[in-house]
Every structure is written in C-alpha cells, then in structure tokens.
C-alpha positions, 0 to 999 in steps of 0.5 A, spaced: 578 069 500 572 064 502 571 058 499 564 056 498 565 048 499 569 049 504 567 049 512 573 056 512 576 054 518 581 060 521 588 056 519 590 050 519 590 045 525 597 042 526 599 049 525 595 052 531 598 045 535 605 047 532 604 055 534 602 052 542 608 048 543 612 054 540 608 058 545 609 053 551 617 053 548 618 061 549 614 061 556 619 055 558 625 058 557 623 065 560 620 061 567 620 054 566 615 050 571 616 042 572 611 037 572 614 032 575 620 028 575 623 021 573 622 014 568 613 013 568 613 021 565 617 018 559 614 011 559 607 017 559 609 022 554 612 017 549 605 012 550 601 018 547 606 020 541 605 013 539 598 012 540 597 019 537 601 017 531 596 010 530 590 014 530 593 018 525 595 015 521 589 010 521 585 016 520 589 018 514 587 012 511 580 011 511 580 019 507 584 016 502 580 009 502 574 014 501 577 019 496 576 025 501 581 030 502 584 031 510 584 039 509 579 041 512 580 048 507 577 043 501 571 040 500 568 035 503 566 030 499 565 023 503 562 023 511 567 017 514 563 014 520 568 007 520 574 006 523 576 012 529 569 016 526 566 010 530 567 014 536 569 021 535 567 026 530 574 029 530 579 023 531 585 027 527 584 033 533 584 028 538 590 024 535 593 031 535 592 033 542 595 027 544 601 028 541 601 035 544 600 032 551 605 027 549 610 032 547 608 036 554 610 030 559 615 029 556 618 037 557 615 036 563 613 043 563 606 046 566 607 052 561 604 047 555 598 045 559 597 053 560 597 054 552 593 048 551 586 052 553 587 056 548 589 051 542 583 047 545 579 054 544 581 055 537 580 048 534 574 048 537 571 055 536 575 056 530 575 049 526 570 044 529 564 048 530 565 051 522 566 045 520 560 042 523 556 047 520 559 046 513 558 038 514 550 040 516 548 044 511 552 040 506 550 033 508 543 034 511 540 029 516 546 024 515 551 029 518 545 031 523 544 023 525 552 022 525 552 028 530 547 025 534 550 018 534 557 020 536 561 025 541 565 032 538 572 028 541 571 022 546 
C-alpha cells in the first residue's frame, strides 16, 4: 500500500546492497574472476569500509540532530544541507556504495563489480529519483535550490 508522505522507493537501500553482494557471492563461487592480488588491495578495500562507515555514521547523526527519519519509506520532515549533505544529496548511498566497493577488493572478485550496475540502477531509478520527486513536490523551491546547488552523488 503506498503511502502518500512517503517518496515509495522499491525497497529498502541496504537490502539491494545486500541482494548485489549475495549476488556477486553466488556468481564468484559458480566462476570466480580475480582483481588482482596482494597487500595495497587490503590496505584499498578496508580504507573504503572505513570511510564508508564514518560517512555513515556522521550521517546518521544529523537525522537524529534533526528529528527526521533515515528510512526513506516514512515521511520527510527536515531538508538536512549540513554536514556530508554539503556535498552530495545522497551521502547515506555514497557511503554504501563504498562499503560494496570496499567489500569488492577485498573478495577481489570482478563478479561484484558486474552487479553493481544493476544496484547502481535500482538505487537511482528506484530510490533516488522517487525520493527526489517526493522532496520537490513536498519542500518546493528549497529542495529545488538545494538540487541546483549540490550533486545527486559526488
């Protein structure tokens, strides 16, 4: 059932994340296909875990400092432009994308960055661009401006 102060996303983000990585497990042990090998790719792939958790987390933050919900399934009560919302609309899928890239070095498997386009795709057709409208029509010009003034991801 569709909610009408809702932007009615397609599911839930960290679930697609998840479904790619599973994805990208199940093709990996079917035929696996190596990155490349040795110490700078685990130096690599824990760097983005980490900075993808700081981002995270700092996000997380300012929905709470601001009493808005991080689900984008519920109502947006708050346009947060502080902190990472500085520099990207999206910083909680940024972050994300970090920890799957992060987590695909260090498998070192090629399979995961296949299935990111597609998680890519369903994140920005199905989520972002649904909650862009929602913001819009909900906020008016001050999402509008907000838009104008800072990119979708980077």
């Amino acid at each position: 059932m569709k909610n009408s102060d809702s932007p009615n996303v397609i599911g839930r983000p960290p679930i697609i994340y998840l479904a790619g990585l599973i994805l990208g497990l199940l093709l990996r042990y079917v035929k696996p296909i190596e990155i490349l090998e040795g110490e700078p790719l685990f130096l690599l792939g824990w760097g983005l875990i980490i900075v993808s958790l700081v981002l995270f987390v700092s996000t997380i933050k300012l929905f709470a400092k601001k009493s808005t919900n991080v689900d984008p399934r519920k109502p947006t009560t708050f346009i947060i432009t502080s902190g990472p919302y500085r520099f990207s609309r999206n910083p909680i899928y940024v972050s994300m994308t970090l920890l799957y890239l992060g987590i695909t070095v260090l498998v070192n498997d090629y399979w995961f960055l296949i299935v990111l386009i597609p998680v890519l795709l369903i994140i920005h057709y199905g989520v972002i661009k649904r909650e862009e409208n929602y913001l819009a029509d909900k906020f008016g010009e001050t999402y509008v401006e907000y838009q104008k003034s800072v990119r979708r991801w980077l």
